[in-house]
C-alpha positions as CSV (number, residue, x, y, z in Angstrom):
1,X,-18.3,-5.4,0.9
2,X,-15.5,-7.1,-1.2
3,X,-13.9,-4.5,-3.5
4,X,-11.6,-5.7,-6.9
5,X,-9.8,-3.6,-9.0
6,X,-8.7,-4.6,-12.7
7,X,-5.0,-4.9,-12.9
8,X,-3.5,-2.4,-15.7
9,X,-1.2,-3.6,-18.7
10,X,2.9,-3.7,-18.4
11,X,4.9,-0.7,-20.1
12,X,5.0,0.2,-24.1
13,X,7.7,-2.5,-24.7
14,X,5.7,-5.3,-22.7
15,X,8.7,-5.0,-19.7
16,X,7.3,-4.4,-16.5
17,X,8.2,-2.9,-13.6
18,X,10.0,-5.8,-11.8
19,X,8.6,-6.5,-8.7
20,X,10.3,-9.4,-6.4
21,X,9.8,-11.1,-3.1
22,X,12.5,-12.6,-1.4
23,X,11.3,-14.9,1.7
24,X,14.5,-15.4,3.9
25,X,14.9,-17.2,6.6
26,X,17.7,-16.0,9.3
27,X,20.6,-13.1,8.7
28,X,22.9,-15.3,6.2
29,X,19.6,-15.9,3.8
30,X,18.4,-12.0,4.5
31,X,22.5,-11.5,3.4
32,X,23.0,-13.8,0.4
33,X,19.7,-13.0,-1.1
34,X,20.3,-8.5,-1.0
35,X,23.8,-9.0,-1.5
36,X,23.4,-10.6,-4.3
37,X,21.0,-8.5,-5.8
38,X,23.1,-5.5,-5.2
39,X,26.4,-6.7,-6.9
40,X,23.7,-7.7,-9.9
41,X,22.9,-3.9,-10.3
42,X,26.1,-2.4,-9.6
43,X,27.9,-4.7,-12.1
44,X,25.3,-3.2,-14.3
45,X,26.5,0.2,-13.4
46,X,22.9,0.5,-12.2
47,X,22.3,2.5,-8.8
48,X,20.3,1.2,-5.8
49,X,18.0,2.2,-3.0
50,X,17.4,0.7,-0.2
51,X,14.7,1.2,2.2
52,X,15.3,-1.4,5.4
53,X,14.7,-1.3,9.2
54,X,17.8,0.1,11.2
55,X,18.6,-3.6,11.8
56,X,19.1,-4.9,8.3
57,X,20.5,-1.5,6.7
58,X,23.1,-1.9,9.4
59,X,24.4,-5.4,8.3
60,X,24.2,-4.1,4.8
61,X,26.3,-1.2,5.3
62,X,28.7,-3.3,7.0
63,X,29.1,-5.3,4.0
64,X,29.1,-2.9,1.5
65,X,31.2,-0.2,3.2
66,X,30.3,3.3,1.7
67,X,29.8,2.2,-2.0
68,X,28.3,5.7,-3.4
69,X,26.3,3.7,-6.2
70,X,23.9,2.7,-2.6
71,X,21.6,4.9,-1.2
72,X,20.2,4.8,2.0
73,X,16.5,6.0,3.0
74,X,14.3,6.1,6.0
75,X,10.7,5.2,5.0
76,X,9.5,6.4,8.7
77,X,9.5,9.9,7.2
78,X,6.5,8.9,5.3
79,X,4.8,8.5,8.2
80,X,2.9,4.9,9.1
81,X,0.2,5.3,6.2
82,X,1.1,3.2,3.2
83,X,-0.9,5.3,1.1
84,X,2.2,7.9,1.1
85,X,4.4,5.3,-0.1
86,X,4.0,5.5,-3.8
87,X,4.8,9.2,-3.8
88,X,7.9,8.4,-1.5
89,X,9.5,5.7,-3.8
90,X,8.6,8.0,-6.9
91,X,10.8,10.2,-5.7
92,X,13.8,8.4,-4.1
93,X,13.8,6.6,-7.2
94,X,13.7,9.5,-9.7
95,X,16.5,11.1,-8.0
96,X,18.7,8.2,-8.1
97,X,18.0,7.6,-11.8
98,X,20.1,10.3,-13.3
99,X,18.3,10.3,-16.7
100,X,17.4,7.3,-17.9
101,X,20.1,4.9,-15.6
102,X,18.5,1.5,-14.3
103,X,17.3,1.5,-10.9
104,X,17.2,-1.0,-8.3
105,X,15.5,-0.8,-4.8
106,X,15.5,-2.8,-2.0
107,X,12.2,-2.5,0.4
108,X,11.8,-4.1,3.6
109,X,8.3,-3.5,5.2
110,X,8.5,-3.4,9.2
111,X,4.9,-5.9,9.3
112,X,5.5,-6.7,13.2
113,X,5.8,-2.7,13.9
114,X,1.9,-2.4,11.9
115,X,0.0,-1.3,14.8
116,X,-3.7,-2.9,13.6
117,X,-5.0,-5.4,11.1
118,X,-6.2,-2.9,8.8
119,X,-2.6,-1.3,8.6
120,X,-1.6,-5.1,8.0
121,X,-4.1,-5.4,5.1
122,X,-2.9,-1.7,3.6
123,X,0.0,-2.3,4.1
124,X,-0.3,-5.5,1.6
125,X,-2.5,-3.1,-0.7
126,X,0.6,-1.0,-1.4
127,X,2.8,-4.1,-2.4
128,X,0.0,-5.2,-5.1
129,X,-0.4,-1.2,-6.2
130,X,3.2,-0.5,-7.1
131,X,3.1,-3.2,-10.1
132,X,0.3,-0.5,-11.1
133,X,2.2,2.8,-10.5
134,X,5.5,1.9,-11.8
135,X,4.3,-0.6,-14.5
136,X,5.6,2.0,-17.1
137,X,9.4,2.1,-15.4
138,X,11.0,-0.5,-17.0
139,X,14.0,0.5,-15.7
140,X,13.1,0.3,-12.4
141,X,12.9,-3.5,-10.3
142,X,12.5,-3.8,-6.7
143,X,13.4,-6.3,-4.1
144,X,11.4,-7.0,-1.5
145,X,12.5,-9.3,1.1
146,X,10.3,-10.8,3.7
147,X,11.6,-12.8,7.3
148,X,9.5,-16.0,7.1
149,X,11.2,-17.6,9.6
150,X,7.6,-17.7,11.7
151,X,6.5,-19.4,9.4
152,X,2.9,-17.9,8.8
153,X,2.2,-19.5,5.6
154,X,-1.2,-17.2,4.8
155,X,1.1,-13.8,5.6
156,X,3.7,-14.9,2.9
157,X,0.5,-16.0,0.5
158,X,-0.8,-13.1,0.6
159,X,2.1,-10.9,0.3
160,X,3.0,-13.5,-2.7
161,X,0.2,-12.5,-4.5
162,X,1.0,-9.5,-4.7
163,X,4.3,-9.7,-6.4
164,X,5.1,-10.7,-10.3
165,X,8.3,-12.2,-9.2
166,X,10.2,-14.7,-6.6
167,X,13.9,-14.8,-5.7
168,X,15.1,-18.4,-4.6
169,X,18.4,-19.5,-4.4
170,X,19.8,-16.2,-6.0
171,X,17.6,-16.8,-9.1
172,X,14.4,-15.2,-10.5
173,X,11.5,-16.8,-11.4
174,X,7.9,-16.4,-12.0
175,X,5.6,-16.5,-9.2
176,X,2.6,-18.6,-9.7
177,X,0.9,-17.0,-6.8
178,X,0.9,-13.9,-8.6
179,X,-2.7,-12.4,-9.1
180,X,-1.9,-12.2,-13.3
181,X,-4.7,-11.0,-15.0
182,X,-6.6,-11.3,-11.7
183,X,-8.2,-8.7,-9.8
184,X,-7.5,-8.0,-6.3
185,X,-9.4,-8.6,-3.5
186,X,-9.8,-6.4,-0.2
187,X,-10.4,-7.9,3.0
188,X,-13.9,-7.0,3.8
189,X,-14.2,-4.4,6.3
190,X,-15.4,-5.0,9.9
191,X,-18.3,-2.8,10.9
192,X,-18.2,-0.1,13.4
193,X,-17.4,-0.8,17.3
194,X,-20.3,0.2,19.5
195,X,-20.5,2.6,21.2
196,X,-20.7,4.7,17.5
197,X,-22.4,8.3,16.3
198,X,-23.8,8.7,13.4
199,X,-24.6,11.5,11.0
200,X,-26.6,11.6,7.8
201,X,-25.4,14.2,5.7
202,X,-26.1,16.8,2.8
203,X,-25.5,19.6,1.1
204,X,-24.8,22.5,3.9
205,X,-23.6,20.2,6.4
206,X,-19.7,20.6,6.6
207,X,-19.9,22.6,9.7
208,X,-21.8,20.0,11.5
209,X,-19.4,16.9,10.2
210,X,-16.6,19.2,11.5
211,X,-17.9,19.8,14.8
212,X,-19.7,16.2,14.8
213,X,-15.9,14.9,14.0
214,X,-14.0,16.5,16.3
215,X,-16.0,16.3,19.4
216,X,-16.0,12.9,18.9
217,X,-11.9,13.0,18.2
218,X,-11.5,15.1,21.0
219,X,-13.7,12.4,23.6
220,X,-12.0,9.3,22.1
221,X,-8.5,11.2,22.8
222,X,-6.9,12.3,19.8
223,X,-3.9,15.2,20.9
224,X,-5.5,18.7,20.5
225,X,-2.8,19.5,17.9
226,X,-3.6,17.0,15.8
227,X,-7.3,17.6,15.6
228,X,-7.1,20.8,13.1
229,X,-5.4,18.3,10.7
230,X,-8.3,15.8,11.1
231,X,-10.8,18.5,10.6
232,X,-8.6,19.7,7.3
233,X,-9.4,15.8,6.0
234,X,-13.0,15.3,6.9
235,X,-13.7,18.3,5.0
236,X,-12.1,17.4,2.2
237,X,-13.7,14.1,1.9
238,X,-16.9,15.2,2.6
239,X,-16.8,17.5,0.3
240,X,-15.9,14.9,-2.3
241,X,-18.6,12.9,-1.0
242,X,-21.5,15.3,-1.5
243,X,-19.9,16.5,-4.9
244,X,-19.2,12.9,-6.7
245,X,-21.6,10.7,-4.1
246,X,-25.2,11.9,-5.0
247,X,-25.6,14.6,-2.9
248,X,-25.9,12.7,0.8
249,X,-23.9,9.9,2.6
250,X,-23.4,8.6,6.2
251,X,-20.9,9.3,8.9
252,X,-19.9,7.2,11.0
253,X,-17.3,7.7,13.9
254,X,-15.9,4.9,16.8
255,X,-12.0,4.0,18.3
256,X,-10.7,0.8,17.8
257,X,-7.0,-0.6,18.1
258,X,-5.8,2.8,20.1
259,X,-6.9,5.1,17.1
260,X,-10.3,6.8,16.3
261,X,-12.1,6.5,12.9
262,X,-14.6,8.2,10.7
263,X,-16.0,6.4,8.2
264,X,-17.7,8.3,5.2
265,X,-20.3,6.4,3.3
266,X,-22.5,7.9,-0.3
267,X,-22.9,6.1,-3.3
268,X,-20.3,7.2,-5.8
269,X,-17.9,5.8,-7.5
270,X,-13.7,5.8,-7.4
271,X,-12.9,4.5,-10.5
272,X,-9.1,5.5,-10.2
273,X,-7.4,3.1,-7.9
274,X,-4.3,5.1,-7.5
275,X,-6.3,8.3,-6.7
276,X,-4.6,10.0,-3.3
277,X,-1.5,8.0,-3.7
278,X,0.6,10.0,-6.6
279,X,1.4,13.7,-5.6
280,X,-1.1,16.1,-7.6
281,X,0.1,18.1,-10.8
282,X,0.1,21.9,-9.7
283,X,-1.7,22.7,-12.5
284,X,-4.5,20.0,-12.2
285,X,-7.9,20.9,-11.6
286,X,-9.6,18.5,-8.7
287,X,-7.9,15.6,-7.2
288,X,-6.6,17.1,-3.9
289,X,-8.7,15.5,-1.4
290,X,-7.7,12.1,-1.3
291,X,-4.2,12.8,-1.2
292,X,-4.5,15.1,1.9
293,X,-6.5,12.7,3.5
294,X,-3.0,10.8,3.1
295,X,-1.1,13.4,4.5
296,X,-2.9,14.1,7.2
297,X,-4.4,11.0,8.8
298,X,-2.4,7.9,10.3
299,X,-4.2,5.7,7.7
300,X,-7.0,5.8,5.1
301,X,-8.6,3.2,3.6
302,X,-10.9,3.0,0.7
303,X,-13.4,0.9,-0.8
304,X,-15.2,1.9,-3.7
305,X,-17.4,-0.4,-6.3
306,X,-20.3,0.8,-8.6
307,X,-22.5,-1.3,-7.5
308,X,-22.0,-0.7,-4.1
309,X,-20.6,3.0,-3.6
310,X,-17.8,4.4,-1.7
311,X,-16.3,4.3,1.9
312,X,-13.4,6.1,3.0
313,X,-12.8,5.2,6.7
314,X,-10.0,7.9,8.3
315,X,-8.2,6.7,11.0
316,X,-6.3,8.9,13.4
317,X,-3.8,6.8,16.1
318,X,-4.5,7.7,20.0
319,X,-1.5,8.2,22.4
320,X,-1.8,5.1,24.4
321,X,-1.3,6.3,28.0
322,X,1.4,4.4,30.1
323,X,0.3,1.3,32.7
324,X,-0.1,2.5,36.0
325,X,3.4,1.9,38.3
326,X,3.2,-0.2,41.0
């Protein structure tokens, strides 16, 4: 199934969020490109995050010495799920924004360290989503650089898409590849690996999706710690499921790519495309699931239409043992 999702409209004033990508070739571009976007804010007394891998914060830092307007963070205490992203920048954000000051971030994704092609495609997902969650934070712009020096032109489409703005030759401009008034589309997802399980489901059945789930977990080698987390998550979103997705739905459960999945299938509907992704209110009612399902697995994905219902596919990675010496 191919799943869109209708972009939302920019902030009160008709600014929005400022999103960039800068494609780079080689340390000097990677250089001229942040540096110059850093001495932009700071000559605007504006403060800035930035969110690299240890390789690029470290030629950064060398530059910059220890300017306290900079901010350092480690995205790898998020975890490898994009879908706790969101929340993360929210906050490093917020707490550097003092009020109403400007913001600037800088936001580096590690795409060679993605361990599967459905992190890949998540991964992507996020980029296109924060044009959505921030689109009211008009004082807020990111940077986003991305090493092209492969030179896989369909990786830097698609990541262009997802991004209002390009930064060439130390200018902004508008990025035609943008999806502007568009809607995005998911890659579709690949069906189940055989040998799978499956369970049809109902009201009453959470035991046996719990025990179904991690029996199966347990075979396909996910740690013993980790499986009361997993079974914390399917029970959440099968309890969604029977709730909002007419009573009944499928389960499905296989390994692929050194991590198991269960895959939940029913025929409701997600209208709310940030749903799981933003931290819940204390005082809201509902709306917990999705985000512990984010918490707790290695990677969730989501695809919901009305026409065609919902799946939520949990993933949860598998140590991979060591090769055998010789």
């Amino acid at each position: 199934m191919t799943t869109t999702v209708p972009p939302k409209p920019s902030g009160p004033h008709g600014e929005p969020f400022r999103h960039e990508l800068y494609p780079y070739r080689g340390e000097q571009e990677f250089l001229s490109g942040t540096l110059g976007f850093i001495h932009e804010a700071l000559e605007d007394g504006e403060a800035v995050v930035v969110a690299l891998p240890s390789d690029k914060a470290s030629l950064l830092r060398r530059e910059l010495a220890d300017d306290p307007a900079v901010t350092y963070v480690d995205t790898t205490t998020a975890g490898p799920n994009p879908g706790r992203l969101v929340a993360a920048w929210t906050t490093w954000m917020q707490d550097r924004s003092e009020g109403d000051r400007p913001v600037r971030a800088i936001s580096e994704t590690a795409w060679r360290q993605a361990r599967s092609a459905a992190q890949l495609s998540e991964l992507r997902y996020h980029e296109w989503l924060l044009n959505r969650a921030f689109a009211r934070s008009s004082t807020w712009s990111m940077l986003c650089p991305y090493d092209a020096a492969d030179e896989d032109r369909d990786a830097l489409t698609s990541l262009s898409r997802c991004h209002p703005l390009i930064r060439r030759d130390g200018r902004q401009a508008a990025n035609e590849d943008y999806l502007a008034g568009e809607e995005y589309g998911f890659e579709d997802l690949p069906g189940p690996c055989d040998p799978f399980q499956e369970l049809h489901y109902t009201h009453g059945d959470l035991a046996a999706i719990r025990s179904k789930v991690s029996q199966c977990a347990s075979d396909a080698g996910v740690s013993e710690d980790r499986l009361p987390k997993l079974a914390v998550a399917v029970t959440e979103i099968a309890t969604n499921s029977i709730r909002h997705g007419g009573g009944r739905g499928t389960l499905r459960t296989w390994s692929r790519d050194a991590a198991f999945l269960c895959e939940f299938r029913d025929s409701g509907y997600i209208s709310d495309v940030m749903a799981g992704r933003t931290r819940p209110d204390a005082a809201q009612i509902g709306g917990r699931g999705l985000w512990l399902a984010h918490q707790l697995c290695d990677l969730v994905e989501i695809r919901s239409t009305p026409t065609h219902g919902t799946t939520v596919r949990l993933h949860m990675n598998v140590p991979q043992q060591a090769p055998p010496r010789t």
